[in-house]
Backbone as CSV, one residue per row, in Angstrom:
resi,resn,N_x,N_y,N_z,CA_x,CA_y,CA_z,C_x,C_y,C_z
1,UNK,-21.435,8.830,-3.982,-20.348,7.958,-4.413,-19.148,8.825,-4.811
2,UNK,-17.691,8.613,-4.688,-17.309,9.212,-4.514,-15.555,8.234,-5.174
3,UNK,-14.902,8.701,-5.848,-13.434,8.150,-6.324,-12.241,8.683,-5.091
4,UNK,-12.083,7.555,-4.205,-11.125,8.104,-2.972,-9.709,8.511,-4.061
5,UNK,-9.097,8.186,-4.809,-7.958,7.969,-4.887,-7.782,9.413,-6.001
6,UNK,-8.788,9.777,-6.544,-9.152,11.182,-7.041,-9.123,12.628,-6.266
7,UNK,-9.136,11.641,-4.762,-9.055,13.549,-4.023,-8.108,13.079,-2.631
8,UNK,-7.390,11.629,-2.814,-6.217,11.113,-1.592,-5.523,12.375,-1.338
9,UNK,-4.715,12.790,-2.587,-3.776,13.892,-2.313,-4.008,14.973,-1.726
10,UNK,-5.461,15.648,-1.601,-5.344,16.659,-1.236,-5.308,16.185,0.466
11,UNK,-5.029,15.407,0.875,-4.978,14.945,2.513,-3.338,14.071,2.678
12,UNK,-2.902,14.458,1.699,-1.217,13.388,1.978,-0.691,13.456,3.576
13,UNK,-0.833,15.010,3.656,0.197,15.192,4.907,-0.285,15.040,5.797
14,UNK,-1.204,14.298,5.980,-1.925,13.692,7.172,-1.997,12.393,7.157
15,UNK,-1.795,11.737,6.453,-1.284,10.179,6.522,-0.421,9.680,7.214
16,UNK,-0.024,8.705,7.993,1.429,8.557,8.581,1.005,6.988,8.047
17,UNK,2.746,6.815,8.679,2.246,5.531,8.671,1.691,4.674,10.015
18,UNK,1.262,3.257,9.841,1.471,2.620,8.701,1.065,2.453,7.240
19,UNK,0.289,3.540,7.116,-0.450,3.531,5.626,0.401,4.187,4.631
20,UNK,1.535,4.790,5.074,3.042,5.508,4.398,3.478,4.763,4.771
21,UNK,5.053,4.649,3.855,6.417,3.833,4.067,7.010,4.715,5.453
22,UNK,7.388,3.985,6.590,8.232,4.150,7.657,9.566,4.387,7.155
23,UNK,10.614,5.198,7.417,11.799,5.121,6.821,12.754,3.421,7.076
24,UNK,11.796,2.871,7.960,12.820,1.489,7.931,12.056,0.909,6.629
25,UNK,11.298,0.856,6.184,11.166,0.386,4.630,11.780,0.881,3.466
26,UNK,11.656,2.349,3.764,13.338,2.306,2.592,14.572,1.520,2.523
27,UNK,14.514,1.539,4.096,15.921,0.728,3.875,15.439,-0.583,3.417
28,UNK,14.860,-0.996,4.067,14.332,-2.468,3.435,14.290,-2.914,1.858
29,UNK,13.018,-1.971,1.299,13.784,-2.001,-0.609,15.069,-1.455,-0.923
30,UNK,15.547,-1.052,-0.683,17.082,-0.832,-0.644,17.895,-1.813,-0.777
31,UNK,18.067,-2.720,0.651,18.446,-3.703,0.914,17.979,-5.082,-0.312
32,UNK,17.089,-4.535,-0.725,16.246,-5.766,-1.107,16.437,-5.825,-2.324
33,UNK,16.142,-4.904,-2.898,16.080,-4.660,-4.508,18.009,-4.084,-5.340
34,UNK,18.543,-3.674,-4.022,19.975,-3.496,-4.894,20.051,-2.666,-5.499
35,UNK,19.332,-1.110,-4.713,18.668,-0.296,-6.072,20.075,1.118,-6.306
36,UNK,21.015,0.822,-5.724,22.371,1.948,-6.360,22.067,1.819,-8.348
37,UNK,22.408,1.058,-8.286,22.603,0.638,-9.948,21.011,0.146,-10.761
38,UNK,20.473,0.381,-10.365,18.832,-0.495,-10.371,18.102,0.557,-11.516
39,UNK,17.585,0.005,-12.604,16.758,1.071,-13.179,15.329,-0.010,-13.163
40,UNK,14.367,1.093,-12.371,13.260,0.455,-11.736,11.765,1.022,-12.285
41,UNK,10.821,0.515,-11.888,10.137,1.256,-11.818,9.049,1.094,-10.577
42,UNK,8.122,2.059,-10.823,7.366,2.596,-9.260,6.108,2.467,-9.265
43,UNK,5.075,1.686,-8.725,3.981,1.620,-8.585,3.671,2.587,-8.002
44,UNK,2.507,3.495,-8.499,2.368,4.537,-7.791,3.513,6.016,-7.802
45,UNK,3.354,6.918,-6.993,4.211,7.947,-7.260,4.346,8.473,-5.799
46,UNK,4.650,7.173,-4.713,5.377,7.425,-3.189,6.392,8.052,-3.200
47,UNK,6.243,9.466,-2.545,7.249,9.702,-2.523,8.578,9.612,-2.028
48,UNK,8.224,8.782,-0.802,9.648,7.608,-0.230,10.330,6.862,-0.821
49,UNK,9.948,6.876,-2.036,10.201,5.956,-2.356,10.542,6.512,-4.297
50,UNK,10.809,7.385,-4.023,10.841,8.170,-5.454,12.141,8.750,-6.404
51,UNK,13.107,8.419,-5.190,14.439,9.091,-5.271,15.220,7.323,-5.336
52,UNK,14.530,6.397,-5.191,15.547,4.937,-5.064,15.958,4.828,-6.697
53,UNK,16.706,4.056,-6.816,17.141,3.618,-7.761,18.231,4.529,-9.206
54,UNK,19.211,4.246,-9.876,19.754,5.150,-11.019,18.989,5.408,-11.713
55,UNK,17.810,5.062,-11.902,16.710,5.534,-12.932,15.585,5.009,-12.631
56,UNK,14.423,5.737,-12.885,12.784,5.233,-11.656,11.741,5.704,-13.276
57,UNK,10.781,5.201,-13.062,9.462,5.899,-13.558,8.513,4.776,-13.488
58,UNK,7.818,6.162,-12.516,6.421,5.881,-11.599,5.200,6.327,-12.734
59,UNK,4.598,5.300,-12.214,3.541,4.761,-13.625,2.038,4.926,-12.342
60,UNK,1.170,5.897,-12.848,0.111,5.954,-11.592,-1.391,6.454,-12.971
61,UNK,-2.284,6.021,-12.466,-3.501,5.884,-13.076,-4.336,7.652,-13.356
62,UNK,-3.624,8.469,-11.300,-4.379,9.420,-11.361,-3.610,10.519,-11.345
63,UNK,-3.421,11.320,-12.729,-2.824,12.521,-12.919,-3.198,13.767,-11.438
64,UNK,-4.119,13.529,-10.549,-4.163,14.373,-9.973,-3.158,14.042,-8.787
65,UNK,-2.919,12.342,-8.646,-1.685,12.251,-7.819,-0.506,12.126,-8.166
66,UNK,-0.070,12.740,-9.059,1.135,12.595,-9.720,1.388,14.166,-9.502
67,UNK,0.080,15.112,-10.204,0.373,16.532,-9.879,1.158,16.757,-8.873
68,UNK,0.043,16.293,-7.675,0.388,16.749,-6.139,1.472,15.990,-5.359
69,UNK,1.825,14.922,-5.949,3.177,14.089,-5.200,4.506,13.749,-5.755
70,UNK,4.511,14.173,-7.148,5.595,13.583,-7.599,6.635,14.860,-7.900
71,UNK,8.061,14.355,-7.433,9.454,14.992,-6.833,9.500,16.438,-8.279
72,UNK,8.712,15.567,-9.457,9.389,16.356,-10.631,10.094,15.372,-11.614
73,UNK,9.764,16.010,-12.677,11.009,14.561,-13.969,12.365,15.162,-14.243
74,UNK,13.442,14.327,-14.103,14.347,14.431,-14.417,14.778,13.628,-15.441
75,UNK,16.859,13.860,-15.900,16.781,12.554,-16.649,16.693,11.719,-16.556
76,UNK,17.068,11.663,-15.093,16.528,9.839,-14.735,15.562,9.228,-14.053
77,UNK,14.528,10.342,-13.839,13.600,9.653,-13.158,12.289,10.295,-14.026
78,UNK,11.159,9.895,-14.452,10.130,10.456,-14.793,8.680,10.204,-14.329
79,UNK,7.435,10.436,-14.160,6.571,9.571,-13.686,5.171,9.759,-14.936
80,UNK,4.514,9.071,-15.098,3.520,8.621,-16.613,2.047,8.240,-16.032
81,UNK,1.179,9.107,-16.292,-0.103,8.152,-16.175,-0.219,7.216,-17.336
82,UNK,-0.229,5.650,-16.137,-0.346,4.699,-16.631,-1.317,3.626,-16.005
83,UNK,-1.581,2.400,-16.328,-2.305,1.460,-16.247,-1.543,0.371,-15.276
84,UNK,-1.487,-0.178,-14.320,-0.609,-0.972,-13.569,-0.980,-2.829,-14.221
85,UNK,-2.064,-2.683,-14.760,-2.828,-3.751,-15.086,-2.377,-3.703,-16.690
86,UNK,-1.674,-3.064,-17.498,-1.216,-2.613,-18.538,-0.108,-1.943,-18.800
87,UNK,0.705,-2.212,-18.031,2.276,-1.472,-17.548,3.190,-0.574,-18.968
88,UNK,2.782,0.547,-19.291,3.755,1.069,-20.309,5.208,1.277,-20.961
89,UNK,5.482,0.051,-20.181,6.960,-0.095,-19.955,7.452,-2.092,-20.665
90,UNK,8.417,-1.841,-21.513,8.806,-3.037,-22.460,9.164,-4.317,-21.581
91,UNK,8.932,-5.265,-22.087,9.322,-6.570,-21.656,10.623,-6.575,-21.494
92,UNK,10.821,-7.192,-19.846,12.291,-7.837,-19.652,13.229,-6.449,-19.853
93,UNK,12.669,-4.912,-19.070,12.855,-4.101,-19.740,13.744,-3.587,-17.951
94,UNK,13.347,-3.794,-16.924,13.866,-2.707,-15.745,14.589,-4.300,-14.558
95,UNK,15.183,-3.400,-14.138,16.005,-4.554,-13.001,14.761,-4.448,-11.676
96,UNK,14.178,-3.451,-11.134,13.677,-3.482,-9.964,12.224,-2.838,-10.341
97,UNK,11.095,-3.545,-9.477,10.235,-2.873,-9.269,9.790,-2.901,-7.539
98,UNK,8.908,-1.599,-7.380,8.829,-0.804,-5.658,7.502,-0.911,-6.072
99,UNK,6.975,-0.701,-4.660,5.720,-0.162,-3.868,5.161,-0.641,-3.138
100,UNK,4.126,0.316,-2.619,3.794,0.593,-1.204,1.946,0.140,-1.085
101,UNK,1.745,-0.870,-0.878,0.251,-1.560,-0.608,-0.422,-1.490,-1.738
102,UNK,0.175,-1.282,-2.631,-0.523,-1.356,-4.555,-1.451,-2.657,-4.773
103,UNK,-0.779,-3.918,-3.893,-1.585,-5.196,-4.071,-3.228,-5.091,-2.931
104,UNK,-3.145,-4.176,-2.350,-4.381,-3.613,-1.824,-5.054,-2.807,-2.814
105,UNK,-4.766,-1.765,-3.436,-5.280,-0.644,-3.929,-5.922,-1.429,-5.563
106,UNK,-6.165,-2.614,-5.645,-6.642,-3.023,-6.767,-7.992,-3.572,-5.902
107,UNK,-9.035,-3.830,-6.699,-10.455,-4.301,-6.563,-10.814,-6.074,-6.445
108,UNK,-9.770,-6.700,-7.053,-10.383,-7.854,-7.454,-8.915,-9.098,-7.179
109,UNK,-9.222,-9.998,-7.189,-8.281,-10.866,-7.547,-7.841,-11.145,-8.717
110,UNK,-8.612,-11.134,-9.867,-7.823,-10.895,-11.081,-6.972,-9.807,-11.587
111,UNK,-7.295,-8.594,-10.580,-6.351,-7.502,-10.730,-5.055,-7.760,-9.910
112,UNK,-5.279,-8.051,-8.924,-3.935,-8.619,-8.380,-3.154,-9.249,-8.899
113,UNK,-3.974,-10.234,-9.758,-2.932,-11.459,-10.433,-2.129,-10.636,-11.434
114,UNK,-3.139,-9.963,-12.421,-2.458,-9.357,-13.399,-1.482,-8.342,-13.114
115,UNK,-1.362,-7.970,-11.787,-0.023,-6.906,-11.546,0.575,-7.717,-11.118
116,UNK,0.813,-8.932,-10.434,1.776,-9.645,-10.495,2.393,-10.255,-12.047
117,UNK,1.841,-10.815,-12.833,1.970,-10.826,-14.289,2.877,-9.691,-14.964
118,UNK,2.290,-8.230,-15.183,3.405,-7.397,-15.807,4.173,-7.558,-14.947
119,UNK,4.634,-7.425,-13.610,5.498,-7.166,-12.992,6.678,-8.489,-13.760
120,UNK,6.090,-9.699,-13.551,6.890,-10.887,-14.879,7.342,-10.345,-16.066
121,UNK,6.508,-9.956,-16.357,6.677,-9.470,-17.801,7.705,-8.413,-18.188
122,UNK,7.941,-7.307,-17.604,8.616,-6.056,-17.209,10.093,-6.372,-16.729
123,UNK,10.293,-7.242,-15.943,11.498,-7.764,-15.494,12.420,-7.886,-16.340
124,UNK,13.262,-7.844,-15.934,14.765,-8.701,-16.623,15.308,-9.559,-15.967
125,UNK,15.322,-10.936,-16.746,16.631,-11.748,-16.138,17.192,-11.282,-15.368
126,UNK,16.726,-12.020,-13.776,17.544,-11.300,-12.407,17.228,-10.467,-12.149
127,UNK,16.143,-9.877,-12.109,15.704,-8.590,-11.539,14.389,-9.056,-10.263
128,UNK,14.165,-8.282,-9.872,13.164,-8.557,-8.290,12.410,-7.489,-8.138
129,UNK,10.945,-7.459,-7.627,10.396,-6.652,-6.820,9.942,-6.668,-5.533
130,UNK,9.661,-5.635,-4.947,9.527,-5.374,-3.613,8.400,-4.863,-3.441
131,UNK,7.012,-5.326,-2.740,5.932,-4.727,-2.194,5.464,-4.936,-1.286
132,UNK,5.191,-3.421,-0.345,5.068,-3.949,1.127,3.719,-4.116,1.122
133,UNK,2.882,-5.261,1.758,1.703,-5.305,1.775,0.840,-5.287,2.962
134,UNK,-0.199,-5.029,2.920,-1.537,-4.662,4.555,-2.005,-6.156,4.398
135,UNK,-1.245,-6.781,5.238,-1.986,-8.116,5.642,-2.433,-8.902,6.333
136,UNK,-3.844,-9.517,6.563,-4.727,-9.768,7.034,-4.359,-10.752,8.354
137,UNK,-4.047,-10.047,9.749,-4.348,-11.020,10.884,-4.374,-12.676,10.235
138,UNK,-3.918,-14.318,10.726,-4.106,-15.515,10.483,-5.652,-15.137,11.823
139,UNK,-5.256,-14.429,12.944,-6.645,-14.627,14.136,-7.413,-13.130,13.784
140,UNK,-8.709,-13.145,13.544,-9.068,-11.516,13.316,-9.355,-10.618,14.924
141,UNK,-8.763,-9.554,14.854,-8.618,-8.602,15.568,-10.140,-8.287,15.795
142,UNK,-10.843,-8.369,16.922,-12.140,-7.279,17.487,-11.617,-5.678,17.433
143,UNK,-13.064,-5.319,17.264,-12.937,-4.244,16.790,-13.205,-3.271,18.347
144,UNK,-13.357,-3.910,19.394,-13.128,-3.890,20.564,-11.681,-3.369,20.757
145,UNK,-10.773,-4.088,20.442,-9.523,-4.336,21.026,-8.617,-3.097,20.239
146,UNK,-8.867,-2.467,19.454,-8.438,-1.669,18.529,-9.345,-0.299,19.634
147,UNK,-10.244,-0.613,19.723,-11.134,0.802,20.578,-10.006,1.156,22.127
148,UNK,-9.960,-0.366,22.376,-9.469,-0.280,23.867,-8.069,0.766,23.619
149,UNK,-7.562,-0.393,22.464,-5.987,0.702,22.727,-5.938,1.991,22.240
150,UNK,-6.901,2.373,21.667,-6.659,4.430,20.691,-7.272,4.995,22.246
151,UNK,-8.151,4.430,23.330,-9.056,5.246,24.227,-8.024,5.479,25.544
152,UNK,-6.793,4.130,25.154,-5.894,4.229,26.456,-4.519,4.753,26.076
153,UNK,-4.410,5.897,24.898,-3.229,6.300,24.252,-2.419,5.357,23.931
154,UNK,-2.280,3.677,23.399,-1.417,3.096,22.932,-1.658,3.244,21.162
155,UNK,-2.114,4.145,20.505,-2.257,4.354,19.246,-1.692,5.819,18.933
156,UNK,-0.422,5.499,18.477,-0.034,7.682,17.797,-0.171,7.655,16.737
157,UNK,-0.853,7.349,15.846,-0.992,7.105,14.656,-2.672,7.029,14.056
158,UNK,-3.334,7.737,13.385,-5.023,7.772,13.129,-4.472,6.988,11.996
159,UNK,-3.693,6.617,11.180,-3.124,5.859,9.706,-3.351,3.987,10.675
160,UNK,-2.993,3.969,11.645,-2.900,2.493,12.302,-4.334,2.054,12.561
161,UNK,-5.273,2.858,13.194,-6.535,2.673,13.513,-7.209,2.343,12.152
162,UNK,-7.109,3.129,10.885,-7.318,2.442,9.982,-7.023,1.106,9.253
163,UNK,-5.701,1.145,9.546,-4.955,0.167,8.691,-5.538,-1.174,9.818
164,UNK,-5.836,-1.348,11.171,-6.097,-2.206,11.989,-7.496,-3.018,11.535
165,UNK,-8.273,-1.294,11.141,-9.926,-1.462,10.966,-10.659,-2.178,9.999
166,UNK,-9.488,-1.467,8.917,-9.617,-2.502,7.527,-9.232,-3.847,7.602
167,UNK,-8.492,-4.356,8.232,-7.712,-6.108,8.579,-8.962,-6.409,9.226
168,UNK,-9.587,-6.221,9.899,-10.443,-6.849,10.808,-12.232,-6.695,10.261
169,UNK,-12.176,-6.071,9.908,-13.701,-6.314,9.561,-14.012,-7.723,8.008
170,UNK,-14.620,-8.017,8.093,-15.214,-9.360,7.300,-14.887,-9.139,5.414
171,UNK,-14.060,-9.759,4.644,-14.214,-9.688,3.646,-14.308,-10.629,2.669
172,UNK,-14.961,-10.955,1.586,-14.989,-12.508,1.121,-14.002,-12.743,-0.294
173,UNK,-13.588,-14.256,0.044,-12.697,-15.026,-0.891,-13.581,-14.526,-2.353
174,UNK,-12.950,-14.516,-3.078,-11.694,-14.892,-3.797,-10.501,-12.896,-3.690
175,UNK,-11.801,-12.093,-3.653,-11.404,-10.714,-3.980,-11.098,-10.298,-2.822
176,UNK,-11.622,-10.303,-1.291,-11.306,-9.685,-0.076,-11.675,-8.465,0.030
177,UNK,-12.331,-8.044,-1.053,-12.212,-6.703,-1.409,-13.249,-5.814,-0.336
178,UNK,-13.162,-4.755,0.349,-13.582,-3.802,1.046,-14.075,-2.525,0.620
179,UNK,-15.204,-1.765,0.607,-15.067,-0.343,0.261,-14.579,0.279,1.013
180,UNK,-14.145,1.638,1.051,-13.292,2.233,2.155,-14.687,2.775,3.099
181,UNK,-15.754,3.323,2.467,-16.617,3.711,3.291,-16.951,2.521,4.334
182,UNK,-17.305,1.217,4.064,-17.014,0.419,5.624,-16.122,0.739,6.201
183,UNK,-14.568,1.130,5.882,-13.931,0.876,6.867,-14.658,2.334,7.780
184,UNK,-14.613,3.251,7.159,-15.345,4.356,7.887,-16.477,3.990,8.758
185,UNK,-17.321,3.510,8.525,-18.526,2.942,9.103,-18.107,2.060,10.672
186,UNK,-17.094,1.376,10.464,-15.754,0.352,11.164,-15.347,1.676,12.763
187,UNK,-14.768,2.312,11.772,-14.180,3.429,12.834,-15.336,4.183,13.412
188,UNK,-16.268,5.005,13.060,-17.509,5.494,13.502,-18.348,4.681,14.280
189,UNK,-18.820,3.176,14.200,-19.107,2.282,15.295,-18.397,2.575,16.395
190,UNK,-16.895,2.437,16.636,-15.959,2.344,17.995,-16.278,3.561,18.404
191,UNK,-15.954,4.787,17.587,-15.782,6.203,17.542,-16.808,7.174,17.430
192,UNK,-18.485,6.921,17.699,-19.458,7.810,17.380,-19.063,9.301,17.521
193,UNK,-18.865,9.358,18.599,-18.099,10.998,19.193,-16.675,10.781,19.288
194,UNK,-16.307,11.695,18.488,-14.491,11.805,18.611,-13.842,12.349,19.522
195,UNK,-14.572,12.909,20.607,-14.100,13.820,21.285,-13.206,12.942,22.453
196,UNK,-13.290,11.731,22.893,-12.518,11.269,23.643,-11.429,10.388,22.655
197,UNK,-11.590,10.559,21.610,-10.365,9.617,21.179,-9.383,10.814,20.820
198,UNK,-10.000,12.213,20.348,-8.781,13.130,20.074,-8.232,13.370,21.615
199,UNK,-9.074,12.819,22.601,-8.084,13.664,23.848,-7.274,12.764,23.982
200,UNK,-7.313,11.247,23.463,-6.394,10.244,24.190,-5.483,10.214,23.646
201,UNK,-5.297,10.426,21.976,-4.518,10.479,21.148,-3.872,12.068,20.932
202,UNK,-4.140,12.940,21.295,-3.833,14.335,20.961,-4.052,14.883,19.199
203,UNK,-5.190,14.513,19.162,-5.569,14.941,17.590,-6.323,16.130,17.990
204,UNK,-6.310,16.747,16.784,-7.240,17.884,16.453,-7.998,17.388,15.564
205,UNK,-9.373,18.237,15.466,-10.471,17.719,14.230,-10.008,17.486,12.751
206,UNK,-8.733,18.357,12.465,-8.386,18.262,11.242,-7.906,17.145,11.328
207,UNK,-7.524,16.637,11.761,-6.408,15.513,11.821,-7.372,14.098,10.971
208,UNK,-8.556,14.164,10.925,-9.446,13.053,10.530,-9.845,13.767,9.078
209,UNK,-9.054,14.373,8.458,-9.649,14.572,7.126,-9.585,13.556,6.292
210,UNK,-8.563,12.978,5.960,-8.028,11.841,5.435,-8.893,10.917,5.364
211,UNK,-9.662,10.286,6.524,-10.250,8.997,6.992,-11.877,9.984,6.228
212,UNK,-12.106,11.226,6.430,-13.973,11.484,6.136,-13.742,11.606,4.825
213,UNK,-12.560,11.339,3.740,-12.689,10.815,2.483,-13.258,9.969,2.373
214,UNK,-13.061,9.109,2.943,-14.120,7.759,2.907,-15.169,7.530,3.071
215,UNK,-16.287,8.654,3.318,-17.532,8.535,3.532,-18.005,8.763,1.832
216,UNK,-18.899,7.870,1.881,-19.721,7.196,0.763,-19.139,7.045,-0.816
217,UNK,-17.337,6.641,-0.366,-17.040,6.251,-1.367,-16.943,5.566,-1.871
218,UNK,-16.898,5.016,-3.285,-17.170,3.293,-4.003,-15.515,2.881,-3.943
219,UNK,-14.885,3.536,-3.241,-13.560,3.106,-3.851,-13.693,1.553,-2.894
220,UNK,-12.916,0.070,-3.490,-12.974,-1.184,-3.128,-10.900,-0.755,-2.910
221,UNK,-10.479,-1.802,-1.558,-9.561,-2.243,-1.453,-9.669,-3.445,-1.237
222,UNK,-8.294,-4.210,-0.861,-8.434,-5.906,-1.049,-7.657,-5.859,0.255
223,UNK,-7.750,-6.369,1.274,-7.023,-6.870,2.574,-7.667,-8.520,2.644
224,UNK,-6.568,-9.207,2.046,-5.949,-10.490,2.454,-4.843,-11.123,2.969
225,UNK,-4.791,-12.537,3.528,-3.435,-12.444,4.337,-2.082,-13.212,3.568
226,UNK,-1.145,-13.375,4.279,-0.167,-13.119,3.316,0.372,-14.673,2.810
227,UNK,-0.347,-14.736,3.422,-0.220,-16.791,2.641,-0.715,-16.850,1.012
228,UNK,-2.127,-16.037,1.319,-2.883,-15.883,-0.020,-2.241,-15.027,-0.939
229,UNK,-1.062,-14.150,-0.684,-0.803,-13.081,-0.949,0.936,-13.868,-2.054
230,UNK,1.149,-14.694,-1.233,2.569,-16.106,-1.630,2.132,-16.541,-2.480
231,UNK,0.889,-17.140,-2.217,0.055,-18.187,-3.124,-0.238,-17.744,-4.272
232,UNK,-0.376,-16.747,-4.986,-0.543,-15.768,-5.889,0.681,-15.499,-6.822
233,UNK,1.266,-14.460,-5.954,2.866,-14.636,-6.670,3.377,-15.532,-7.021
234,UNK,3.552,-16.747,-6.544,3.845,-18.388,-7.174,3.505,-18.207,-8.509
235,UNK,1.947,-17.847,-8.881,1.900,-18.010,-9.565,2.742,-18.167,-11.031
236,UNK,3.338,-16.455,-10.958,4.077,-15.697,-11.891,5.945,-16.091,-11.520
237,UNK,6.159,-16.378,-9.976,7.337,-16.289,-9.877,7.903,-17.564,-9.127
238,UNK,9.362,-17.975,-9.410,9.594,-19.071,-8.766,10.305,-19.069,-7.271
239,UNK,10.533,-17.666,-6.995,11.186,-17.352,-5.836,10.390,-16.456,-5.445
240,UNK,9.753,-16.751,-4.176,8.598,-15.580,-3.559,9.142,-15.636,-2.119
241,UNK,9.478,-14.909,-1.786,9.836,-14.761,0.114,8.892,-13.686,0.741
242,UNK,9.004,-13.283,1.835,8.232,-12.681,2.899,9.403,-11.894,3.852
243,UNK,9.923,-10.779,3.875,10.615,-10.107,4.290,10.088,-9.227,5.463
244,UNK,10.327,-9.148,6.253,10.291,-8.057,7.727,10.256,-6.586,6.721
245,UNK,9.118,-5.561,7.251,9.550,-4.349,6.923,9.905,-3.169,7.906
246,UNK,10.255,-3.302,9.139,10.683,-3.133,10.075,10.200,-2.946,11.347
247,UNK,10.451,-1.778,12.414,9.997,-1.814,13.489,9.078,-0.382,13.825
248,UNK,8.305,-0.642,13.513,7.055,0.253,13.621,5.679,-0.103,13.841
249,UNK,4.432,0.675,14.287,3.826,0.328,14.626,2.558,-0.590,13.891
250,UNK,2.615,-1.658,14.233,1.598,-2.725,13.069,2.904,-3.300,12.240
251,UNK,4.100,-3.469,12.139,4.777,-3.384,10.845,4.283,-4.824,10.526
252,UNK,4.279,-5.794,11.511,4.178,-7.544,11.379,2.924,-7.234,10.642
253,UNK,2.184,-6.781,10.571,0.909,-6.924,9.441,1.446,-6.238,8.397
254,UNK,2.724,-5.785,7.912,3.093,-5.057,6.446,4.302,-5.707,6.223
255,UNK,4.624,-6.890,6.023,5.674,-7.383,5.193,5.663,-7.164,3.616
256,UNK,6.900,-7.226,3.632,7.295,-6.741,2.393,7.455,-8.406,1.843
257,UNK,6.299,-8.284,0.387,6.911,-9.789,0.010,7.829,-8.969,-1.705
258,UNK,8.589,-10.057,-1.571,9.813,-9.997,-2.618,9.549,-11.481,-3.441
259,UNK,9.602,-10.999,-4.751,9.410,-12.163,-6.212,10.486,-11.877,-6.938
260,UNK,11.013,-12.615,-7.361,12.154,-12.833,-8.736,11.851,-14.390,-9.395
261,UNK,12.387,-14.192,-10.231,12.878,-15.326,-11.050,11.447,-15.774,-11.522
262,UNK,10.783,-14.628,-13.048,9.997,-15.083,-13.147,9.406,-16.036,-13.945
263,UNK,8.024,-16.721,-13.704,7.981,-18.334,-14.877,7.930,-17.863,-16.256
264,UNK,8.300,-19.011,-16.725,8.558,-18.915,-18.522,6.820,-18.964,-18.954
């Protein structure tokens, strides 16, 4: 058993996206959040996402990814191990909040809810957040059809084969929740021998370090789709939209949903 999110960093630079922000999602929270003048804060400690706003601080659980990813504190930006489910930051306190599949990286549906909640809470009058989320096919994808395209080079990306693998394999209501070692299990079914998918794709063996984190780890993600994902935010907010996060590969499964105006 094994804490993925305890040893993510030492494999960053092998991530692409879609499991990283594409640079058309910067622009997108950009666009979205108004962040010139914006003092925000950051789920997580992306570093795409680390330099937005006149003043940032990224609030992340695991000091070892903060070590290894974050830009550095300045005066206006700092980053805090913190609790996302317990946000260290004052009520009605920042104009913008960011990030990047955070509503995945929780276990449960009550964890979801409750980061939608501080995120209420944290706000100010007129303020909005932006999170791009991994969301679940309305038709589920065979795990066939994901094999076909990495074996016939329509996949440049080992971050997409995941992000595809996880949408498609079976997860149950209310939590959705996944361990990452299935999704591994997911990819190793299609993929027993790698040797024809690195030739189709032009990988090298290293190139799968990232993904053999995931062998026999307890870490749980949540891939649900984005209706359920609306339906939720309602909760906390009275304006919930569904924003394009641009043109990249898978992006229609990573919309960015945007909340403001949150309930009394």
């Amino acid at each position: 058993m094994s804490d993925l999110w305890a040893n993510l960093f030492r494999t960053w630079d092998l991530i692409k996206a879609p499991l990283r922000p594409h640079p058309d999602v910067v622009q997108v929270m950009k666009r979205e959040l108004r962040t010139d003048d914006a003092e925000m804060v950051l789920f997580g400690v992306t570093p795409e996402f680390a330099k937005l706003g006149k003043s940032l601080v990224a609030v992340d659980a695991n000091p070892n990814m903060i070590g290894a990813l974050w830009i550095g504190d300045h005066a206006d930006r700092k980053a805090v191990v913190g609790n996302w489910l317990d946000l260290p930051i004052p009520d009605k306190s920042v104009d913008a909040i960011v990030g990047d599949g955070c509503l995945s990286a929780v276990v449960s549906e009550a964890q979801r809810l409750r980061c939608l909640e501080e995120m209420a809470r944290v706000l100010k009058p007129g303020g909005r957040a932006a999170i791009r989320l991994f969301a679940r096919p309305k038709n589920t994808e065979p795990l066939h059809a994901i094999k076909a395209d990495a074996l016939a080079g329509r996949i440049k990306a080992l971050a997409e084969i995941v992000l595809r693998t996880a949408l498609s394999l079976p997860a149950a209501a209310p939590d959705y929740g996944l361990k990452m070692s299935a999704v591994l299990d997911g990819i190793n079914e299609m993929f027993g021998d790698r040797t024809e998918l690195m030739a189709a794709g032009g990988w090298q063996p290293g190139a799968f370090a990232f993904i053999d984190l995931y062998k026999g780890s307890d870490t749980i993600c949540c891939w649900l789709n984005e209706d359920i994902h609306v339906a939720e935010a309602s909760r906390y907010f009275d304006d919930v939209r569904l924003v394009a996060s641009g043109d990249y590969p898978v992006a229609e499964r990573c919309p960015v949903l945007v909340v403001s105006s949150p309930r009394k």
